[in-house]
N, C-alpha and C positions, 0 to 999 in steps of 0.2 A: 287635544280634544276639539270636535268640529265646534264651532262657536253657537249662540243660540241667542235668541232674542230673549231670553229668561235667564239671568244671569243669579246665580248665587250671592245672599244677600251676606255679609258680614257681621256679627254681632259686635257689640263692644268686647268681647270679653275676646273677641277673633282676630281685633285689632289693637289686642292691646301693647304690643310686642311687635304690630309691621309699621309703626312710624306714620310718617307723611308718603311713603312710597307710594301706596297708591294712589295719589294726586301727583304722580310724574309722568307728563307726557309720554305717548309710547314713545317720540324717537328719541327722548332721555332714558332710558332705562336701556341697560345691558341687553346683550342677545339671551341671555340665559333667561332673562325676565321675561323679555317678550315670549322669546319656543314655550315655556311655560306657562306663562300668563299668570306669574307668580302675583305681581300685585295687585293686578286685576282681579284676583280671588282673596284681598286685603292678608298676604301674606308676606315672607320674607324668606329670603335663603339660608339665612340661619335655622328660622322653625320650621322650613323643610328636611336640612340633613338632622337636624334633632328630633324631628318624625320620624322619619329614615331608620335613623341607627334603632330608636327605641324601637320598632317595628321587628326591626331585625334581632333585637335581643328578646325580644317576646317569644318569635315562633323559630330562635336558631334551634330549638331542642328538636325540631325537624329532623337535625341531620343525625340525632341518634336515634330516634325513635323508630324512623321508616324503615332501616335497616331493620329491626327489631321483630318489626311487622310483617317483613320480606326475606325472614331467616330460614322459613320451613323447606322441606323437600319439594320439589316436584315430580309429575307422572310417573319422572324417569328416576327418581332418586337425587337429581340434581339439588344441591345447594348455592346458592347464590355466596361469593366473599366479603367479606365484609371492608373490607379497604373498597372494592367495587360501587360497591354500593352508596356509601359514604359520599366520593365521590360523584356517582352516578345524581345521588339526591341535592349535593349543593351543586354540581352544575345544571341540573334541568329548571332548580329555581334560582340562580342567577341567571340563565338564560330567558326566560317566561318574565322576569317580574323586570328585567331591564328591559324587555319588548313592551310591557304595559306601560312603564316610563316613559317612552323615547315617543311609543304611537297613538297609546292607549292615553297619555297622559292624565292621569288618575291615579291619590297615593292607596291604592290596592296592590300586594305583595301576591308571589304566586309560590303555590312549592306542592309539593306532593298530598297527595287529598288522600287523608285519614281515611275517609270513606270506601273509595279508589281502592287505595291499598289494600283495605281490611276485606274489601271483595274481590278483588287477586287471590289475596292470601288464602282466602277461607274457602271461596266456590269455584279459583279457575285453576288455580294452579292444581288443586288435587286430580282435575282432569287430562291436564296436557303437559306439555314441557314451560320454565322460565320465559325463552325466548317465543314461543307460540301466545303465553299469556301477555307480555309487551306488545305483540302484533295488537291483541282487542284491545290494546290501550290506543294504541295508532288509532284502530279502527273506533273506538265510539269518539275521540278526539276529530277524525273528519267528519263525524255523523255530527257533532254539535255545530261544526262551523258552516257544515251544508244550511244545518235551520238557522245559524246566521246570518250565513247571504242570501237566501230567504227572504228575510227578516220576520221570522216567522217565531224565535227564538225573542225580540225586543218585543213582539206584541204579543209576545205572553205575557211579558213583565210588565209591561204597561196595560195590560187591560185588567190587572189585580185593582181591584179598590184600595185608595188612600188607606184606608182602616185597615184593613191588611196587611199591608206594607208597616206602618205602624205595630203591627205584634209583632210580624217579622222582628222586626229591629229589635224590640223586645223581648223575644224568646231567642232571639242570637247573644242575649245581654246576659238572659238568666246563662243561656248553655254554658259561656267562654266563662262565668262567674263559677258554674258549679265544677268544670273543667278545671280552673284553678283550686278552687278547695278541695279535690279529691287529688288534686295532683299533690297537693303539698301536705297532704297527709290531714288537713283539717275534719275532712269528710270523707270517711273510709267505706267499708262492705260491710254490711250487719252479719251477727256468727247466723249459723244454722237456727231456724225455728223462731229466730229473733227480727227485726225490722230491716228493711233491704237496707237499707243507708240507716248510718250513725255518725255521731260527733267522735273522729280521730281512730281510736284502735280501743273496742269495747267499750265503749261511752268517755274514754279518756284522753286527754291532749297529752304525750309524753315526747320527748328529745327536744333536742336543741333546733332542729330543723323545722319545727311547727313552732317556736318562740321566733325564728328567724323571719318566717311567713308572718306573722304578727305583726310583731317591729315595724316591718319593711309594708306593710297594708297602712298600719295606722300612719305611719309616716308620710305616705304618697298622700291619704286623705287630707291629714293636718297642712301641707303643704298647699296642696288644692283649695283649702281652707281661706288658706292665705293667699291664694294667686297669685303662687311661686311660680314664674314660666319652667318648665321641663320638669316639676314636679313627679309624673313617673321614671323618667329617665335618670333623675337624682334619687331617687327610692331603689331605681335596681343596682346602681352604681354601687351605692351606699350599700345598701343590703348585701350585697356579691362580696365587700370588701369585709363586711360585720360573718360573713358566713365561713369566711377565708380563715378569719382571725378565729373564731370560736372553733371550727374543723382541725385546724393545728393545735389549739389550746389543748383542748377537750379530749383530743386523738379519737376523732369516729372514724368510721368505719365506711365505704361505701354505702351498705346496704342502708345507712341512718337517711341518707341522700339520696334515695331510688336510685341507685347505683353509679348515681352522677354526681361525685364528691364536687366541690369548689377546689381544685387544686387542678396541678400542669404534670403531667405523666410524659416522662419519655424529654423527647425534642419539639419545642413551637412548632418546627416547620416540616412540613413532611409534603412526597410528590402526588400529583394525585392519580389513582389510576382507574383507566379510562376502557378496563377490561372488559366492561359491559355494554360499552356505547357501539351500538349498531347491532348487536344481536337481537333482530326481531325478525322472527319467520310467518309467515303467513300459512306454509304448509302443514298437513298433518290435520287441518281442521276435521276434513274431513269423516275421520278415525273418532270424532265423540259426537258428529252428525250435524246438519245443520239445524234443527229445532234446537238443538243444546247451542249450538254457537248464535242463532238470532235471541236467545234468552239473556245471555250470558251479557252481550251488545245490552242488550234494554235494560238488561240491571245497571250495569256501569254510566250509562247516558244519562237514569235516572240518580243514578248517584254524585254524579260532576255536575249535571244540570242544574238541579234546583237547589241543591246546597250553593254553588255560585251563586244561582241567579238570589238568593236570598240574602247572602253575606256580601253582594253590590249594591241589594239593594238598601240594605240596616248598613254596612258600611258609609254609602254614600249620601244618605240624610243624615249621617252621624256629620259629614263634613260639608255639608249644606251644599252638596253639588245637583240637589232635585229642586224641581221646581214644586209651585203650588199642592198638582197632583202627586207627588213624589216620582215624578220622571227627570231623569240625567237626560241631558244633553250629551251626544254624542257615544252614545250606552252601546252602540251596535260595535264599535273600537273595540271598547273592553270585551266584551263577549266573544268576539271572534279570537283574539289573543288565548282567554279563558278555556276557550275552546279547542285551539291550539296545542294549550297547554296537556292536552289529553294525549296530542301525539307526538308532543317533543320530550314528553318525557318518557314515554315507551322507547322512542328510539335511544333514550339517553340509558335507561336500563332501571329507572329511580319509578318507576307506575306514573301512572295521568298526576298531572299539575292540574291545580285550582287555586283560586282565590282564597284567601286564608282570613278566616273572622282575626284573628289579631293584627292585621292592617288596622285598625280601629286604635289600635292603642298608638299608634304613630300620629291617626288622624285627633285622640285627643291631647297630645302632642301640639295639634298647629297645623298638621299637614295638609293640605290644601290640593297638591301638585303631582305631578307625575315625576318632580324631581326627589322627592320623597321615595318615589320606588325606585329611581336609579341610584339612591345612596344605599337602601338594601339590596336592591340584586349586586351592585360594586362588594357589599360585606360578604353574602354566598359567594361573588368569584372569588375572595379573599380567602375564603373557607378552603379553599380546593388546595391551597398551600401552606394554611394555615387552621387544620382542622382541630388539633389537639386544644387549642384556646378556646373553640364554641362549647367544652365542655365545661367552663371555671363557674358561668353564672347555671349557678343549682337551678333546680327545676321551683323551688320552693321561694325562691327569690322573683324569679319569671312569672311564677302563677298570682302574685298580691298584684300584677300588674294588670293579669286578666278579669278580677275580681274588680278592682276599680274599673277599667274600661265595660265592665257589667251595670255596674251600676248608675256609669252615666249614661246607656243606653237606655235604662227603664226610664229614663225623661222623658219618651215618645209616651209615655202611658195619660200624660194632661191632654194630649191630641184626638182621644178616643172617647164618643158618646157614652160613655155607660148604661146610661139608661133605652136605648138604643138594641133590644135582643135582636136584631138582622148583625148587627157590628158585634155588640160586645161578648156575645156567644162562640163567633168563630174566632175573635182576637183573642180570648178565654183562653181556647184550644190549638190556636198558634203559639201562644207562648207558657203553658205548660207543660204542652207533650216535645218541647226541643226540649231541655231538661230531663225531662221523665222517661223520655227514652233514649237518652243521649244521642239523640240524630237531630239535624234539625228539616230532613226530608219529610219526616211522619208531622212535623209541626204543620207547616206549609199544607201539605196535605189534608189534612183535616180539618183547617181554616178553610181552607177553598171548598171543601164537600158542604162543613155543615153552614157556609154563606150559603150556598146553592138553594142545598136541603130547606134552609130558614127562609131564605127569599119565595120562594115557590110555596111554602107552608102561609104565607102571607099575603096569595096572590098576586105578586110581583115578580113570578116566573121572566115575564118579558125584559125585566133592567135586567137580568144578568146576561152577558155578551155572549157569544159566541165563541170565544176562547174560553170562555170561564166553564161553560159546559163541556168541549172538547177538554181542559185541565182537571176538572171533575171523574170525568171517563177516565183520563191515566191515572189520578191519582186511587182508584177505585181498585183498576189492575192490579196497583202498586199495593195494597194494602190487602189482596188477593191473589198476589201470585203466586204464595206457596200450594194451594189449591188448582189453581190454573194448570202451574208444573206438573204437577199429579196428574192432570186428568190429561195429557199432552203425554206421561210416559215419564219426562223431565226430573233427576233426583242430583 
């Protein structure tokens, strides 16, 4: 990361675990220390790869899930394989999140963007073939790094208001919290006629798999209590080995485990196949027109954009890498990788890479570094030969860990005016519509309109910037495009 005259300050609680290291001369300290600049951000090597690994046990359920989301037909009737795929998804994010280590240096993880995917799946693919839908992943992946080098993409994210930034990080806290309690079966679908969301399956907590989610939550907390260092990383361990034991006791069943028992199927090691990589065409666009294919672009740019730009920016004050204003040093790295990651993963066959909110769980961990993302993107390459193991930690083990990392997010909440309606109106609406709608694009979004909205209703039209008006206008589109389509022909 380019150096800066505002360095990230340290807390006690940041160094309680890096020693006297950072009082060592740089030409005392290792190379590894210096390329990183590990103690100069009051860290350590050890609470880097203990970042690292936790990070990587958070969001390994990646490599099943994208598959999952990337299983339907296309145009042509084509289905995608699933060994392909697997593959395709842990090589695109060991490749993306070892590049954000090595250049980006920053412990931000990269892998296949939920978002991304689930707009492949759902609006592109039913139009054209697999490998034409990889191409628009190429393609909005150089349209973000073009507003990179730009820098037209950084001063977006720096001309949001501090207060904003602040719900960000907040509503990315409630999201990856509710994420977990729905994942682990805590917080399920309301029946018919009844409340959308409920507590478990008809107002009730039953199996062993939501006691195991329990356990393994209060356990991280109590730890953290204690200022246990690697407190989540001993919670999932724990919990994975408590899930193992009870799954064989008990004799469940797959489906008790969202189809991801804790147990070893088959053989550890398997080869990986790389049947998808390079299949992406550019041709044939033609044949669904270009108004459908420049739509197609601005959904996907809007889907990788602000979701990154949002979960770097609640990631990176999670790990004090902002200054005053909550601006990173060196933020145009990360972004361009970010961006990248749109078309290394199209060519790799796994849809666009992003930034992943569960980086956070490594950063409260300790992580500091971009050596932090080279011990995860090392565990994705490890995946590629050793895939049948990223299934043993349940999903319900993983999620207590996103649920703590939620909630020491909402600590950005003492930083915001309340009293304050220009701020505490549109941080309101940042940080209950990422939840409420499970995106955290409509969050963002409707922070920056009703700032606008409220500044101008107050006479203070003139403080809001020039980008922030320009970010008003897209996010405007963005909350009216299914109307827009319509009147364009576009279905």
């Amino acid at each position: 990361m380019t150096q800066s005259s505002v360095e990230p300050k340290a807390t006690a609680a940041d160094t309680e675990d890096a020693g006297s290291d950072s009082q060592i001369p740089a030409a005392g300290r290792s190379w590894l220390d210096r390329y990183f600049h590990i103690s100069e951000r009051g860290s350590t090597v050890a609470r880097e790869v203990r970042g690292g690994t936790t990070t990587f046990m958070a969001m390994a359920y990646i490599l099943l899930l994208n598959p999952l989301i990337l299983n339907g037909k296309d145009a042509a009737g084509n289905v995608l394989g699933q060994p392909g795929l697997i593959t395709a998804t842990a090589f695109a994010a060991a490749a993306t999140t070892l590049l954000m280590g090595f250049i980006g240096k920053v412990p931000l993880a990269l892998a296949a963007g939920l978002s991304v995917s689930g707009v492949v799946a759902s609006q592109v693919v039913p139009q054209m073939t697999w490998p034409q839908a990889m191409a628009m992943c190429v393609a909005y992946g150089v349209v973000i790094c073009l507003l990179v080098v730009t820098g037209l993409r950084e001063l977006v994210m720096n001309a949001i208001p501090l207060p904003l930034k602040h719900g960000i990080t907040m509503g990315i806290g409630l999201f990856i919290a509710l994420i977990g309690l729905v994942k682990a079966g805590f917080v399920g679908h309301g029946a018919e006629f009844g409340p959308p969301v409920e507590m478990g399956d008809g107002g009730v907590l039953s199996g062993w798999p939501v006691l195991i989610f329990c356990v393994t939550l209060l356990m991280i907390f109590m730890l953290q209590a204690r200022r246990v260092p690697g407190a989540i990383l001993i919670g999932i361990v724990v919990g994975t080995v408590a899930a193992v034991v009870v799954h064989n006791v008990a004799g469940l069943d797959a489906k008790a485990w969202n189809m991801s028992p804790p147990e070893l199927s088959g053989s550890a090691v398997s080869m990986p196949d790389f049947s998808l990589f390079g299949q992406v065409d550019f041709g044939g666009w033609g044949d669904v027109g270009a108004m459908t294919v420049g739509f197609i672009v601005f959904t996907l740019v809007l889907a990788g954009f602000f979701d990154a730009m949002a979960t770097i920016i609640g990631v990176g004050t999670q790990a004090k890498l902002a200054d005053d204003q909550g601006r990173m040093p060196g933020l145009s790295k990360a972004l361009f990788i970010d961006g990248a990651g749109g078309a290394i993963g199209g060519v790799a066959g796994g849809s666009g890479q992003t930034v992943f909110v569960e980086s956070a769980t490594g950063v409260g961990e300790g992580a500091r570094t971009g050596l932090a993302s080279v011990v995860t993107g090392l565990f994705f390459a490890a995946c590629l030969f050793f895939t049948p193991l990223t299934a043993i930690v349940p999903p319900q083990v993983a999620s207590a860990a996103l649920v703590v990392i939620g909630a020491m997010m909402m600590q950005n909440a003492r930083h915001v005016d309340w009293n304050d309606p220009s701020v505490a109106i549109p941080v309101f609406l940042t940080v209950v519509l990422m939840p409420f709608t499970y995106s955290i694009t409509p969050g963002v979004a409707a922070g920056v309109i009703s700032y606008v909205a409220i500044k101008v209703a107050q006479g203070k039209g003139r403080e809001v910037g020039a980008f922030m008006w320009g970010l008003t206008a897209i996010f405007v589109v963005f909350f009216a495009l299914s109307p827009i389509e319509g009147w364009f022909g576009v279905h």
